[in-house]
N, C-alpha and C positions, 0 to 999 in steps of 0.2 A: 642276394638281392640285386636287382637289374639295376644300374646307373642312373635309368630316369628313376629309378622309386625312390633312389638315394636322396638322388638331388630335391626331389620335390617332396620329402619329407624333412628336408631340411631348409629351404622354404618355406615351407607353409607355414609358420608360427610369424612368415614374419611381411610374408607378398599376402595383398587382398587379391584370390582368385575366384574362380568360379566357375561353371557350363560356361557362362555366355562370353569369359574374360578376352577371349582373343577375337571376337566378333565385334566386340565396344571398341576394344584396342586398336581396330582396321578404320574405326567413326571417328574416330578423338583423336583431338591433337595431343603429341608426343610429351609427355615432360622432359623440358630439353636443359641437360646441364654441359659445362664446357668443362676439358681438361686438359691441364698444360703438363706435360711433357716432355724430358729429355729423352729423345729417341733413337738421335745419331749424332749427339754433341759428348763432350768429353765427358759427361755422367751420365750416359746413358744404358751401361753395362750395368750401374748400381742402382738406376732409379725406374726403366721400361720395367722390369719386371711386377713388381707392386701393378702398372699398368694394366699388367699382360693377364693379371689373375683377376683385377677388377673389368675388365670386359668381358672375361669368363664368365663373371659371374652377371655380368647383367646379358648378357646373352642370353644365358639358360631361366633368366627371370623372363625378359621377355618372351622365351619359348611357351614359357609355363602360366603366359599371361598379362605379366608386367605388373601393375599396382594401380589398381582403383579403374581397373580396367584401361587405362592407358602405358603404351609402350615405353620405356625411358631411353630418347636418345642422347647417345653423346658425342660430342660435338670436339674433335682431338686437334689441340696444334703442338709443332714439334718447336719446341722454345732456344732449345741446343744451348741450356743452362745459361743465356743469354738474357740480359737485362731488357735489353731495347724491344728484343723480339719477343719476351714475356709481356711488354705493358703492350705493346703494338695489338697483340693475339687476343689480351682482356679486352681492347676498348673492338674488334671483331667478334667476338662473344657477345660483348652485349648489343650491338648492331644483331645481331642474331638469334637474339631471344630469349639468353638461355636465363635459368634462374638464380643460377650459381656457378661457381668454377671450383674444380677441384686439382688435386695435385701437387706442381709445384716443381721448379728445377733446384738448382742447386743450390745452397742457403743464400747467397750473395745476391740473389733473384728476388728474395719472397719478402723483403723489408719496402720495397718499390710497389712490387704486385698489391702486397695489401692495405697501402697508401692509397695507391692508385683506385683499387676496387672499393673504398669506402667511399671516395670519389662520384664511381659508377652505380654506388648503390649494391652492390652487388656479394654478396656471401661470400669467402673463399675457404675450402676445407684441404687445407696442407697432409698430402699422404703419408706413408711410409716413405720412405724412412725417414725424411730428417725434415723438424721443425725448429721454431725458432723461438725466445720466448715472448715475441707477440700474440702467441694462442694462449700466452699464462696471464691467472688473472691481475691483477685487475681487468676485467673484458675490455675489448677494442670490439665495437659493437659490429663488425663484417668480418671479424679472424677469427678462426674457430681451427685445430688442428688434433690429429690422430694418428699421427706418424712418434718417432723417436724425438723427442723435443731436447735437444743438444745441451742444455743444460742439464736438467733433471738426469739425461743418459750421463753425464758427466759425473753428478753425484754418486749415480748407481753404482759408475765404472771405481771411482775411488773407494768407495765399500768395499767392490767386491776385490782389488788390489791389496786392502790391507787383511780381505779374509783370506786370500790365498798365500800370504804371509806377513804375517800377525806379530813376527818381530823383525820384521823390513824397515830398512831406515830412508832408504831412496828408492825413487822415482820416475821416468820420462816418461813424456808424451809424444807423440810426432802427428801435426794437425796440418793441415792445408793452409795456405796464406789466404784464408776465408773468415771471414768475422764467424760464421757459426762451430766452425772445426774449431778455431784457437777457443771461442768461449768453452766450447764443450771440454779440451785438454787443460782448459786452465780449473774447472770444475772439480775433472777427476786430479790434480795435483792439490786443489784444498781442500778435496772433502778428504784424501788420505793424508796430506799434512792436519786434520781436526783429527784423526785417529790415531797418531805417534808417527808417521813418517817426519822425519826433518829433513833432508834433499830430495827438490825438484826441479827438473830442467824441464823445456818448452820446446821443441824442435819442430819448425816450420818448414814448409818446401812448397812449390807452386804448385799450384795445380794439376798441372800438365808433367810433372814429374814423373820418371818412370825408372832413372837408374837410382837407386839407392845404394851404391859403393858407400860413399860418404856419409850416408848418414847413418850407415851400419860401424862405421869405424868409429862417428863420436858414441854410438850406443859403447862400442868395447870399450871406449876410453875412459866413458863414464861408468860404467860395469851398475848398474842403476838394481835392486832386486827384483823389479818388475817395470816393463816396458808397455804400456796402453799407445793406444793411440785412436783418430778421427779422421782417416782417409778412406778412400774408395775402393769396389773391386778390386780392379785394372791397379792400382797401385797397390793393395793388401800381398796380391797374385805375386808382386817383384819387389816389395821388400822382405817378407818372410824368408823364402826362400834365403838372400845374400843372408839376412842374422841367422838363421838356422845352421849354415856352413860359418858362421863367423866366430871366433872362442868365448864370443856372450854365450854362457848357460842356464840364466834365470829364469826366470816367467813373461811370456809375452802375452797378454789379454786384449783381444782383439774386439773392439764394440761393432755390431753387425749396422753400418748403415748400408745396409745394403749389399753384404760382398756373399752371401749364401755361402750353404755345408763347402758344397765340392770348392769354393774357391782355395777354402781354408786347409780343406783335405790334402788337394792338390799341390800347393805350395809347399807345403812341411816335406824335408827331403827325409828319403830312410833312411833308420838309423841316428836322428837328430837327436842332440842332448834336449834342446829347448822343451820347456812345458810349455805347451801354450791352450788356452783355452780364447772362449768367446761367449758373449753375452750380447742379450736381445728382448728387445719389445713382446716379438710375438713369437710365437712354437716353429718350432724347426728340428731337425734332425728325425724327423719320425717319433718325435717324441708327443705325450698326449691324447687323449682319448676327447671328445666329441661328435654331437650331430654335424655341426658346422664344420671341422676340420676332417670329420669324414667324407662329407660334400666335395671338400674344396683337390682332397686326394683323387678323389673318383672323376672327381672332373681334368684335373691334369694329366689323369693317365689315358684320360678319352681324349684330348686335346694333344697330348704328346710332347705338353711343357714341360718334360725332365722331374726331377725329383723337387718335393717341395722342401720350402725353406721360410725364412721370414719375411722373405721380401712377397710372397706370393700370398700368407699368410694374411699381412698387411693389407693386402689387395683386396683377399676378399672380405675382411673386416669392411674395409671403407664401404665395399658394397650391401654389408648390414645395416649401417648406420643412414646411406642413403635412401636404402629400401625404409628405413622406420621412419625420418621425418618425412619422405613425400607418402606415403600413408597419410600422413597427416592435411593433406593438400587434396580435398574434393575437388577443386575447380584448377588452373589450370599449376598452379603455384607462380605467383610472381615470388620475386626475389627478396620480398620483404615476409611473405607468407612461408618463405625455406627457413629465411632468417630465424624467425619465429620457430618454425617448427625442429630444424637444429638444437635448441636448445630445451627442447623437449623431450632428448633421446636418455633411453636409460636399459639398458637390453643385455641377456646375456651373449657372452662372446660364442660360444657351443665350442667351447674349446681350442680357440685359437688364442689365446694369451689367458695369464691369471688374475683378471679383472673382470669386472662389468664394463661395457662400451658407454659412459655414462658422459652426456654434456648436457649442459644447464643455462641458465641468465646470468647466475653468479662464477662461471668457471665452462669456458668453452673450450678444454682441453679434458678434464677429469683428470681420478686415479688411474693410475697404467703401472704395469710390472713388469719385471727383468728378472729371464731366467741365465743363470750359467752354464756351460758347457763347456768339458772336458775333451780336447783330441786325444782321442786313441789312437796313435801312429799305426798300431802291428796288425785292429783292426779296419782301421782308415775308416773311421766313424767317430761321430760330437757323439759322447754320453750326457745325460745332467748331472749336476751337481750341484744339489741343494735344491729347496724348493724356489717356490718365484719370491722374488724379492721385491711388493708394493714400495711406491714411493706418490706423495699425494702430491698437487700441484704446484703447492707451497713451499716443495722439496725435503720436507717431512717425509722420510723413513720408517718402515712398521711392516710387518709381517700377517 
């Protein structure tokens, strides 16, 4: 099957098309949403990506038409994980029409941004990979999120620690000097201390860190059965590697905010003792069957965005979810009419995670799942391992 047949049969359940759809689309003003962006600031290696596949995907929406016969533009600033330059870019956005903002930089960002935008009036939906637990309920009636909610991934990551050793007694994390990084390592340390771990340690490091000598020697010192952590590509890529050569040989479980296969591939030197695995929101490693993740394959290879992963996954999720609520917007959608129709979403994913894309008035995040994943060093491949692992917003656990 040809590319466009792909694509646009994996659309169509979910874009209003037609004969006349790109003829209206030329008459009508655009539905215009904004999106923030790290794109060349210290998290941009972790967070463009997600980007990179949700313009994909509205690109080939509005090739095929757009929604209710109007184009959807978006409206891009580059925030470079930066507070000042995030609220700066919202109150620019809405000087510009749009109906909402999507996205989001680096956690440190999105406690201001969504202050700020309830402010403005104005929607904001936090992408992949990392949210915060402002999109958990009790609702905050302008925060709504669909990325990795650092929490919740926190719980998941603790589970899935004490299932990969089940009579492990310790612990470490190693998080960003970021309130969302620390909440999430602090997460996965209580929910595997609630499952029989008794030692846990917390290892922090800046941001902008990138040698990890030191903080591979307190992992050997502390010799921990399993090593998690909540940092970035660019860092995942330059600590692994040092503990993989270091005489820690436990388990290292890596939560994917955003660092893709090949980061994880890459970094594991041959011949390594370490078991290390990875867990994630959305599908990755090739792994999975759907409409939707069919699309999203076909489309990256016509684009030449490399191999997909979660972060791309992520991407074009979000451009399901926005395809469904402005469906819902005949006229032009203001920002109160997104509002509204946001929590009206309820969809299947067509195969990119093991959930429904579902948000509501009582819960502007939903149920989301985390699957596991095993490195194969010898074939330099993530395998799964285990099915997806639901967790509801509440942080209730369940299969």
């Amino acid at each position: 099957m040809q590319l466009k047949h792909v694509i646009a049969a994996a659309l169509a359940s979910l874009a209003t098309l037609g004969a006349a759809g790109t003829a209206l689309a030329a008459d009508i003003a655009p539905y215009k949403l904004g999106y923030l962006v790290d794109a060349s600031g210290p998290q941009a290696t972790t967070i463009k990506p997600t980007y990179d596949a949700f313009q994909l995907y509205v690109d080939q929406l509005n090739r095929a038409g757009g929604i209710n016969g109007r184009q959807v533009q978006i409206i891009t600033r580059d925030t470079q994980s930066d507070t000042q330059r995030s609220l700066t870019a919202l109150e620019e956005l809405k000087d510009e029409g749009v109906s909402g903002v999507l996205g989001l930089g680096a956690s440190n960002t999105h406690a201001a941004v969504f202050a700020s935008a309830q402010k403005l009036g104005l929607p904001v939906l936090a992408a992949n990979p990392i949210n915060i637990p402002l999109v958990l309920p009790p609702v905050k009636p302008f925060a709504f999120g669909l990325g990795q909610e650092l929490s919740l991934a926190g719980i998941v990551g603790g589970h899935f620690a004490h299932q990969l050793r089940p009579q492990g007694k310790s612990i470490a994390c190693v998080a960003f000097e970021v309130p969302g990084s620390i909440l999430s390592c602090n997460k996965i340390l209580a929910q595997a201390k609630s499952e029989g771990y008794q030692q846990t340690q917390l290892l922090t490091v800046p941001i902008a860190q990138r040698d990890f000598r030191a903080v591979a020697d307190k992992l050997v010192a502390l010799n921990p059965d399993v090593v998690t952590d909540c940092i970035g590509r660019e860092h995942l890529a330059a600590l692994l590697p040092v503990l993989a050569r270091s005489p820690y040989h436990g388990v290292f479980l890596s939560m994917d905010t955003g660092i893709g296969d090949n980061t994880v591939l890459n970094a594991l030197p041959a011949g390594s003792k370490l078991e290390v695995y990875s867990f994630t929101r959305f599908v990755t490693a090739g792994d999975g069957t759907g409409p939707q993740l069919d699309a999203l394959r076909a489309a990256l290879r016509s684009a030449h965005l490399g191999d997909d992963d979660a972060s791309h996954a992520g991407g074009w999720a979000l451009g399901l979810v926005v395809t469904a609520a402005l469906q819902q917007c005949a006229a032009a959608c203001a920002p109160d009419a997104l509002r509204a129709a946001l929590e009206k979403v309820d969809i299947d994913s067509g195969g990119l995670t093991g959930t429904r894309l579902t948000l509501s008035a009582t819960d502007h995040y939903g149920p989301s799942a985390y699957r596991l994943y095993r490195v194969d060093a010898d074939k330099h491949k993530l395998v799964p391992t285990g099915d997806w692992q639901r967790i509801a917003s509440d942080g209730q656990l369940s299969h």
